[in-house]
C-alpha positions in Angstrom: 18.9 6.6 -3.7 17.1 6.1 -6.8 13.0 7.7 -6.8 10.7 8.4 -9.3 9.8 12.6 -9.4 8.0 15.1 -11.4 9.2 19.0 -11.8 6.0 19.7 -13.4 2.1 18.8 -13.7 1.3 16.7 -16.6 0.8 13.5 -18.4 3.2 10.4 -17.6 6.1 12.1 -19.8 6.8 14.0 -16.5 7.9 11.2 -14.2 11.6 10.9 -14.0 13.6 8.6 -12.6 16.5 10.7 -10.2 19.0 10.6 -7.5 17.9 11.8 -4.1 18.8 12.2 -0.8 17.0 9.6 1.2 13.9 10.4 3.5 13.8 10.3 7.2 11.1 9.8 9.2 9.3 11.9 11.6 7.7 11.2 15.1 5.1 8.3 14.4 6.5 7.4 11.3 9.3 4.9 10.2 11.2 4.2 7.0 11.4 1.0 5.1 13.5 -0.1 2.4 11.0 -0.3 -0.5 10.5 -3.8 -2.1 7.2 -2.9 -4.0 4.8 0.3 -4.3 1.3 -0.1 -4.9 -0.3 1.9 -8.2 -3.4 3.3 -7.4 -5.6 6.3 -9.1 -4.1 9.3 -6.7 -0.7 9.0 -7.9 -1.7 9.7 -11.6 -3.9 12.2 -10.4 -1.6 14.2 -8.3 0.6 14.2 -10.8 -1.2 15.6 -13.3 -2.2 18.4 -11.0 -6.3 17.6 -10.9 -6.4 17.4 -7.3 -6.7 19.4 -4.9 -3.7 21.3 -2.9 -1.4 21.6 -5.4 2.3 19.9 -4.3 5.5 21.6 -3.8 8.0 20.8 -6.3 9.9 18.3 -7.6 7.1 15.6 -6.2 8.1 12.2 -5.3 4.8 9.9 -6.4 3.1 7.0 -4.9 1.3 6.5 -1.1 1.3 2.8 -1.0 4.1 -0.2 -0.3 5.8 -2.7 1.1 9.3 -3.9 2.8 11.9 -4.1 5.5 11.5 -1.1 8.2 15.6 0.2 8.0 14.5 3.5 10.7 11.7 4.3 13.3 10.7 7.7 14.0 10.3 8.9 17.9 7.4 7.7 19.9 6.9 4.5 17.6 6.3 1.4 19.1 5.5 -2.2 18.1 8.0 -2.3 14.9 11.7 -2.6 15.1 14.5 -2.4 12.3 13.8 -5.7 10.3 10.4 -6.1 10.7 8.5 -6.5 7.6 5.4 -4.0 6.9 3.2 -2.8 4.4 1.9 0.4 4.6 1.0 4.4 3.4 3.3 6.8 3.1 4.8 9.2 0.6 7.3 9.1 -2.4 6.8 5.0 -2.2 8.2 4.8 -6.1 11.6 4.9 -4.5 14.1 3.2 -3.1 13.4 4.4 0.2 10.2 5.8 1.8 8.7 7.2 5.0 5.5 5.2 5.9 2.8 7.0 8.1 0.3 4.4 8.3 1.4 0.6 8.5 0.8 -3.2 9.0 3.3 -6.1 10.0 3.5 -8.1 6.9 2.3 -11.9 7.7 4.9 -14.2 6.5 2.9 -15.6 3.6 1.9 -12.5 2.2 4.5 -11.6 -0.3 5.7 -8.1 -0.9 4.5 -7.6 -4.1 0.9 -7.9 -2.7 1.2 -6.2 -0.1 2.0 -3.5 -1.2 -0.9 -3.2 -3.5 -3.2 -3.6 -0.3 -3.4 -0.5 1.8 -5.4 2.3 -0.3 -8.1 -0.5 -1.7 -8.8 -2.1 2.1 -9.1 1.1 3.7 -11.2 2.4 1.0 -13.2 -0.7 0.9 -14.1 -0.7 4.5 -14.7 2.3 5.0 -17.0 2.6 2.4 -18.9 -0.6 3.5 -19.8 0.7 6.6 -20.6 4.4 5.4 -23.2 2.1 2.6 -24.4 0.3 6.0 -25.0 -3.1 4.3 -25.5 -5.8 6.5 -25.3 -9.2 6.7 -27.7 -11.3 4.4 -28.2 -8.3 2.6 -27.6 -7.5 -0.7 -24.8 -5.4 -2.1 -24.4 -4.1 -5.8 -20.6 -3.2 -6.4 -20.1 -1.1 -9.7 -16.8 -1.4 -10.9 -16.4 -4.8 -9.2 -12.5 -6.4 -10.9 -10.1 -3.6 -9.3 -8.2 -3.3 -6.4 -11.1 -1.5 -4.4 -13.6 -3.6 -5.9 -11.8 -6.7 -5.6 -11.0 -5.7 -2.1 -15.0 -4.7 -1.2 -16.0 -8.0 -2.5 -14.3 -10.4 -0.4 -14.4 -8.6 2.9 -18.6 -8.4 2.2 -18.7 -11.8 1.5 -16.8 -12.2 5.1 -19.2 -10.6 6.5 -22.0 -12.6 4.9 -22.9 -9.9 2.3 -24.6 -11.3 -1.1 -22.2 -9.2 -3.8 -23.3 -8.4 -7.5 -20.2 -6.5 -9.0 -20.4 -5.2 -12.5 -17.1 -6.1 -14.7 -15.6 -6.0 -18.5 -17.1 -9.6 -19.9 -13.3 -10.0 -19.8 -13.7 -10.0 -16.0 -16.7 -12.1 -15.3 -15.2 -15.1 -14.3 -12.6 -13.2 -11.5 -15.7 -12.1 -9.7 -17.1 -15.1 -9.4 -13.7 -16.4 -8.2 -13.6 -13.9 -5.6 -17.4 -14.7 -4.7 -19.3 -12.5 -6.4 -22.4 -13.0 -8.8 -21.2 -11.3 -12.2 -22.6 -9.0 -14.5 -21.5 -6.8 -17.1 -22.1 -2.6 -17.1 -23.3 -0.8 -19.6 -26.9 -0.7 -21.5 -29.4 -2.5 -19.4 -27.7 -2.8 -16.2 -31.1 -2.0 -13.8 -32.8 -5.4 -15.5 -30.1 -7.4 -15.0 -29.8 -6.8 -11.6 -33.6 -7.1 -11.2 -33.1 -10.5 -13.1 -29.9 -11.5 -10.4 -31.6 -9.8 -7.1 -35.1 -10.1 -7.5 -35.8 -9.5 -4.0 -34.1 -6.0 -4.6 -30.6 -4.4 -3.7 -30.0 -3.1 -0.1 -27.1 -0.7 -1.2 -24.7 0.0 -3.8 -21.1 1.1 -4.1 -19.8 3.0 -7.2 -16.0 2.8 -7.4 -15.7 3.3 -11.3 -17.6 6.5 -11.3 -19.0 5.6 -14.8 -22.0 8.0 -14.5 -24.3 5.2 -12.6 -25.6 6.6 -9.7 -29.5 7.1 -11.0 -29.6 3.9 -11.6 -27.9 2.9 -8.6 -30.1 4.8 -6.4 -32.7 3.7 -8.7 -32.5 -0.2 -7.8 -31.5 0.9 -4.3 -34.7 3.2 -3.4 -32.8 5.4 -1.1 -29.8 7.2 -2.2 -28.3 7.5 1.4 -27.5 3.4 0.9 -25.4 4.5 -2.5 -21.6 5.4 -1.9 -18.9 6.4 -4.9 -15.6 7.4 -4.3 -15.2 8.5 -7.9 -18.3 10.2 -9.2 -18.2 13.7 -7.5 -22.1 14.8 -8.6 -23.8 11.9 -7.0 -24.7 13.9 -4.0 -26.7 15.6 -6.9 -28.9 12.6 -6.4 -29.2 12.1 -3.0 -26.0 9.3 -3.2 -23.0 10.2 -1.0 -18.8 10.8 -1.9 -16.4 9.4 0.3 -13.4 10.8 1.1 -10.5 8.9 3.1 -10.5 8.4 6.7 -8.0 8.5 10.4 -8.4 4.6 11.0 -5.4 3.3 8.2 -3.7 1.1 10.3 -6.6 -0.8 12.0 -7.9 -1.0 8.3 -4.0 -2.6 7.4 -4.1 -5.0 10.4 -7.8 -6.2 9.1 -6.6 -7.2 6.0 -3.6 -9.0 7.5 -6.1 -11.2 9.7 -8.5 -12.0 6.8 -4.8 -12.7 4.5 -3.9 -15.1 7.2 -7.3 -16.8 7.6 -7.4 -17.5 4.2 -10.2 -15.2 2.5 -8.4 -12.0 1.4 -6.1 -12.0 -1.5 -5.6 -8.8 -4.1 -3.6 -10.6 -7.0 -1.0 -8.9 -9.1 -1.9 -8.3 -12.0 1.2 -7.0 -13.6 4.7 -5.7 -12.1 6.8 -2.8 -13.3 10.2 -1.4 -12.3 11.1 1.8 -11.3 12.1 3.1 -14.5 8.5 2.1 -15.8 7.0 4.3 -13.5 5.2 6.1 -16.7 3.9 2.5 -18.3 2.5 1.9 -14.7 0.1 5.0 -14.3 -1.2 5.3 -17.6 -2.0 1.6 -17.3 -3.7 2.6 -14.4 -5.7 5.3 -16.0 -6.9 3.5 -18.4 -8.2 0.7 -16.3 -10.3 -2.4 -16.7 -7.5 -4.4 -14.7 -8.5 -7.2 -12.9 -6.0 -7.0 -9.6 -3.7 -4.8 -9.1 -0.6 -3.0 -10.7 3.2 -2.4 -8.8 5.9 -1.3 -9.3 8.6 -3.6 -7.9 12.3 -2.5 -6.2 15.0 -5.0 -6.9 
């Protein structure tokens, strides 16, 4: 089968599309025939060799994706051969890959999509709860217009959360069509909040680790209500990092109930094919995507 590798650490120039022999899964996990991987931040970070425990290799890349479940591992139960999921895994750029974590796909949902789900809900619940907003609170989301953010937004508006999410100007108008009042970052950012929340912010997540915290915990008033999953020296200010949790598939299944009720959608943004593996993760790096990026399987 075809599947995007690296045989070394380094910058996109690494990833190589190869012949491999395909995965099988183990007890608990299946394998699906790949229609669409999600491109999230870990895969170009693993691959350069920035993150912790360093990988054996070649390394296959990509966690997320979608598609048709072709082999079930022992002690699985509740998906058959045919069945439609989306899911976390490893090695997803590929025609094949073994899934750990998974969802059934609702019908409407397309693959594309779905696969671009699982790393942005389970991050964004989990770090809702760990922030402990409530609802008719209010929550200030820095680094609102990507897949986390985009994800945080509409599952606290669900809830009955007021969201202020900070974007590119480019991206003011997608948060307010995912229900969030706008703003841009930058210069300024604690008044214009003040301006937009005057009765004050109740807690804040950072997902674009852009050096914000202070002021985050700032317009907050207790750090223990500010969470980033990308700005390692917060808890240098009293602010909390989150790291992932156990609970992916109750996460996946929560994101198919609020797809099929009609309030949770993660657009794509743009699609790439295997062979543009490299195109994918740099675009990735470089951010200020409103959506998310995948990289679709013919």
């Amino acid at each position: 089968m075809k599947a995007v590798q690296f045989a070394e650490y380094g910058g996109p120039d690494v990833l190589r599309l190869v012949d491999v022999e395909p995965p099988h899964p183990g007890p608990g996990q299946i394998r699906i025939a790949v229609r669409a991987a999600g491109v999230n931040g870990i895969d170009w970070k693993l691959r350069t060799g920035n993150m912790p425990g360093r990988r054996e290799l070649p390394s296959g890349t990509g966690v997320d994706a979608a598609g048709v479940v072709d082999e079930v591992g022992a002690g699985v139960e509740g998906v058959t051969v045919g069945d439609a999921v989306f899911g976390s895994g490893s090695a997803t750029y590929a025609e094949q890959a073994v899934l750990s974590h998974w969802a059934k796909k609702p019908t409407g949902l397309s693959f594309e999509e779905a696969a671009g789900y699982p790393i942005p809900v389970e991050t964004a619940i989990r770090i809702l709860r760990e922030a402990g907003v409530e609802p008719g609170q209010t929550l200030l989301v820095s680094g609102a217009a990507g897949g986390v953010g985009s994800a945080v937004v509409q599952i606290a508006r669900e809830r009955g959360v007021t969201v202020i999410g900070t974007a590119s100007a480019r991206n003011q108008d997608y948060l307010r069509e995912l229900g969030a009042v706008a703003t841009t970052y930058g210069d300024g950012l604690a008044d214009r909040v003040r301006a937009l929340a005057p009765d004050g912010v109740d807690a804040a997540l950072d997902i674009a680790g852009s050096g914000v915290i202070p002021e985050l915990t700032g317009l907050v008033g207790d750090p223990a209500k500010v969470v980033s999953i990308a700005d390692f020296t917060a808890t240098e200010h009293g602010a909390r990092v989150s790291f992932a949790s156990a609970d992916h598939a109750a996460a996946f299944a929560e994101a198919a109930r609020l797809f099929e009720k009609g309030v949770f959608r993660l657009p794509v943004a743009r699609t790439y094919s295997l062979a543009e593996a490299a195109e994918a993760q740099t675009a990735s790096a470089a951010g200020h995507v409103a959506g998310r990026m995948v990289v679709v399987v013919p």
